[in-house]
C-alpha positions in Angstrom: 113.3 110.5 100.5 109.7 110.8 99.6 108.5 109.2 96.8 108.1 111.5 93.4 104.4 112.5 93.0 104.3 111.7 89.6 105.7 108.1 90.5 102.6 107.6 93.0 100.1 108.7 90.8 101.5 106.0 88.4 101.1 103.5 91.2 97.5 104.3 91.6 96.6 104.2 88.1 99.3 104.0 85.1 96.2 104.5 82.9 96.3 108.3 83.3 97.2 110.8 79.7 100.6 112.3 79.9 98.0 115.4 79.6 96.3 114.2 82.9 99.4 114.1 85.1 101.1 117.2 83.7 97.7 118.7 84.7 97.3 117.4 87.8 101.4 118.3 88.9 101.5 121.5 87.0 103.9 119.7 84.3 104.3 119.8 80.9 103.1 116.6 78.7 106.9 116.7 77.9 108.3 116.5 80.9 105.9 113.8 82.5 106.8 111.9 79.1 110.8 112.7 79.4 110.6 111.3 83.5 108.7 108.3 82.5 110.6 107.1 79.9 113.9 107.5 82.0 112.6 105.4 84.9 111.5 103.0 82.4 115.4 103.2 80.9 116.8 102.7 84.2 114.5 99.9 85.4 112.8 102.5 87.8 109.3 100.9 86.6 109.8 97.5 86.1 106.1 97.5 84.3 102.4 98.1 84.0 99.6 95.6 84.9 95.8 95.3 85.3 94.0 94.4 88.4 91.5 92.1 87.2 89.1 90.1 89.3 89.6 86.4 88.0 85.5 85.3 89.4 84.2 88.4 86.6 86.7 86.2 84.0 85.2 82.5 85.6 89.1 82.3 86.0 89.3 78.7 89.0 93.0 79.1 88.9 94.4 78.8 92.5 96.9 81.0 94.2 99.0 79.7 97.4 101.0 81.9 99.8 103.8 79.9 100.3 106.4 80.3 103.5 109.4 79.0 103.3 112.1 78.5 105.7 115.8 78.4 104.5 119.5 78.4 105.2 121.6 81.4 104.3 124.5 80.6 101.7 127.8 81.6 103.0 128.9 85.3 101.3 125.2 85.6 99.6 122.7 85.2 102.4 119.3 84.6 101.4 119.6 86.3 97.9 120.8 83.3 95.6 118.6 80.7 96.6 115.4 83.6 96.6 116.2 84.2 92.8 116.2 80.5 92.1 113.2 80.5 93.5 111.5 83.5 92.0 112.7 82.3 88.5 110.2 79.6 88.2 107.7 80.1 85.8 104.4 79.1 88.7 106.1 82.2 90.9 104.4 85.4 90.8 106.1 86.7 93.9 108.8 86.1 96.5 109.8 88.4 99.3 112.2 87.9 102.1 110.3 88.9 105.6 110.3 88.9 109.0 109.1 86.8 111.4 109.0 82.8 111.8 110.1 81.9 108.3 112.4 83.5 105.6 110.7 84.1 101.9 106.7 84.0 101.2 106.2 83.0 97.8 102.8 83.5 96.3 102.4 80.9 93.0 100.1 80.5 91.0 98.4 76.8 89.3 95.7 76.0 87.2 94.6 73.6 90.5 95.6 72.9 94.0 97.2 69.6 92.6 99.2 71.8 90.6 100.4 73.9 93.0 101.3 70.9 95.6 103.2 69.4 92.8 105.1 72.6 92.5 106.0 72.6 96.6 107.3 69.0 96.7 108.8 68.2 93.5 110.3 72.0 92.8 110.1 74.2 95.7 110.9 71.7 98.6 113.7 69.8 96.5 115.9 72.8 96.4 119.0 72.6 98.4 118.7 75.1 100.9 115.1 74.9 102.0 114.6 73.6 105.4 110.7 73.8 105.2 107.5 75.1 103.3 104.0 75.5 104.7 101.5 76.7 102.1 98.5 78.6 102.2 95.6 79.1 99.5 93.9 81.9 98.8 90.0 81.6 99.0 89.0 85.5 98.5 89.8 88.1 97.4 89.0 91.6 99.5 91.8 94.5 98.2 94.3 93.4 96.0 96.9 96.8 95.3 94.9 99.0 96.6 91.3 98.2 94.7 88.1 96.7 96.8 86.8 93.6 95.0 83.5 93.5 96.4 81.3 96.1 94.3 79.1 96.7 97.8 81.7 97.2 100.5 82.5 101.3 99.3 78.8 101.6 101.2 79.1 99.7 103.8 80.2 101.5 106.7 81.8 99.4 110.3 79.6 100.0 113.1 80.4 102.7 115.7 80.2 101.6 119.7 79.7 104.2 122.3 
């Protein structure tokens, strides 16, 4: 199933008018209004959020990509020790993935000290996780789906015959 049209160009930008999407899907302002509001009701979107360049705000928080290896719980998998792990406060994500380890957590701290404290004294400690390797984020390029440098749009990749 495709996603709803209205849904992706809520994704894009949840700023538009109810006016601007019922124009741009040949909708009423009512309807576009009735659909949200149900997938808001039934936890369809979860939320709204900015995507805000933290350098523009002189933000020096640090972010860490975190992947973390763990062992499966007997009749609930990975699912019970990911949600322990999501609940902490420093998490702003956690996935389970593919590949050489099982969740990538992406945390937040006000500095890398903060962070490392969160790996060995919360993250590590649970029962469950095998191993961690961390890795901090030093720039930003695209971040859900917006360029953060203000030149790239113009620059174009070089072509080789």
């Amino acid at each position: 199933m495709s996603p709803d049209p209205l849904l992706q160009l809520l994704r894009r930008k949840a700023r538009f008018s109810n006016q601007d999407l019922a124009d741009l899907l040949s909708l009423s302002p009512a309807e576009v209004a009735s659909r949200i509001a149900a997938w808001e009701g039934d936890h369809t979107i979860l939320g709204y959020h900015a995507v805000v360049d933290p350098e523009a705000l002189g933000d020096t928080s640090v972010s860490a990509f975190i992947e973390v290896k763990v062992t499966p719980e007997r009749g609930g998998g990975f699912d019970r020790l990911a949600m322990r792990v999501a609940r902490f406060d420093q998490v702003v994500s956690c996935y389970l993935a593919s590949g050489g380890y099982d969740l990538m957590v992406v945390v937040e701290g006000s500095d890398l000290r903060e962070v490392a404290r969160f790996v060995s004294e919360k993250l590590s400690s649970l029962d469950g996780v095998i191993s961690t390797a961390t890795h901090f984020r030093l720039k930003t390029y695209k971040e859900n789906g917006f360029l953060f440098e203000k030149d790239a749009a113009s620059e174009r990749l070089a072509v080789s015959p």
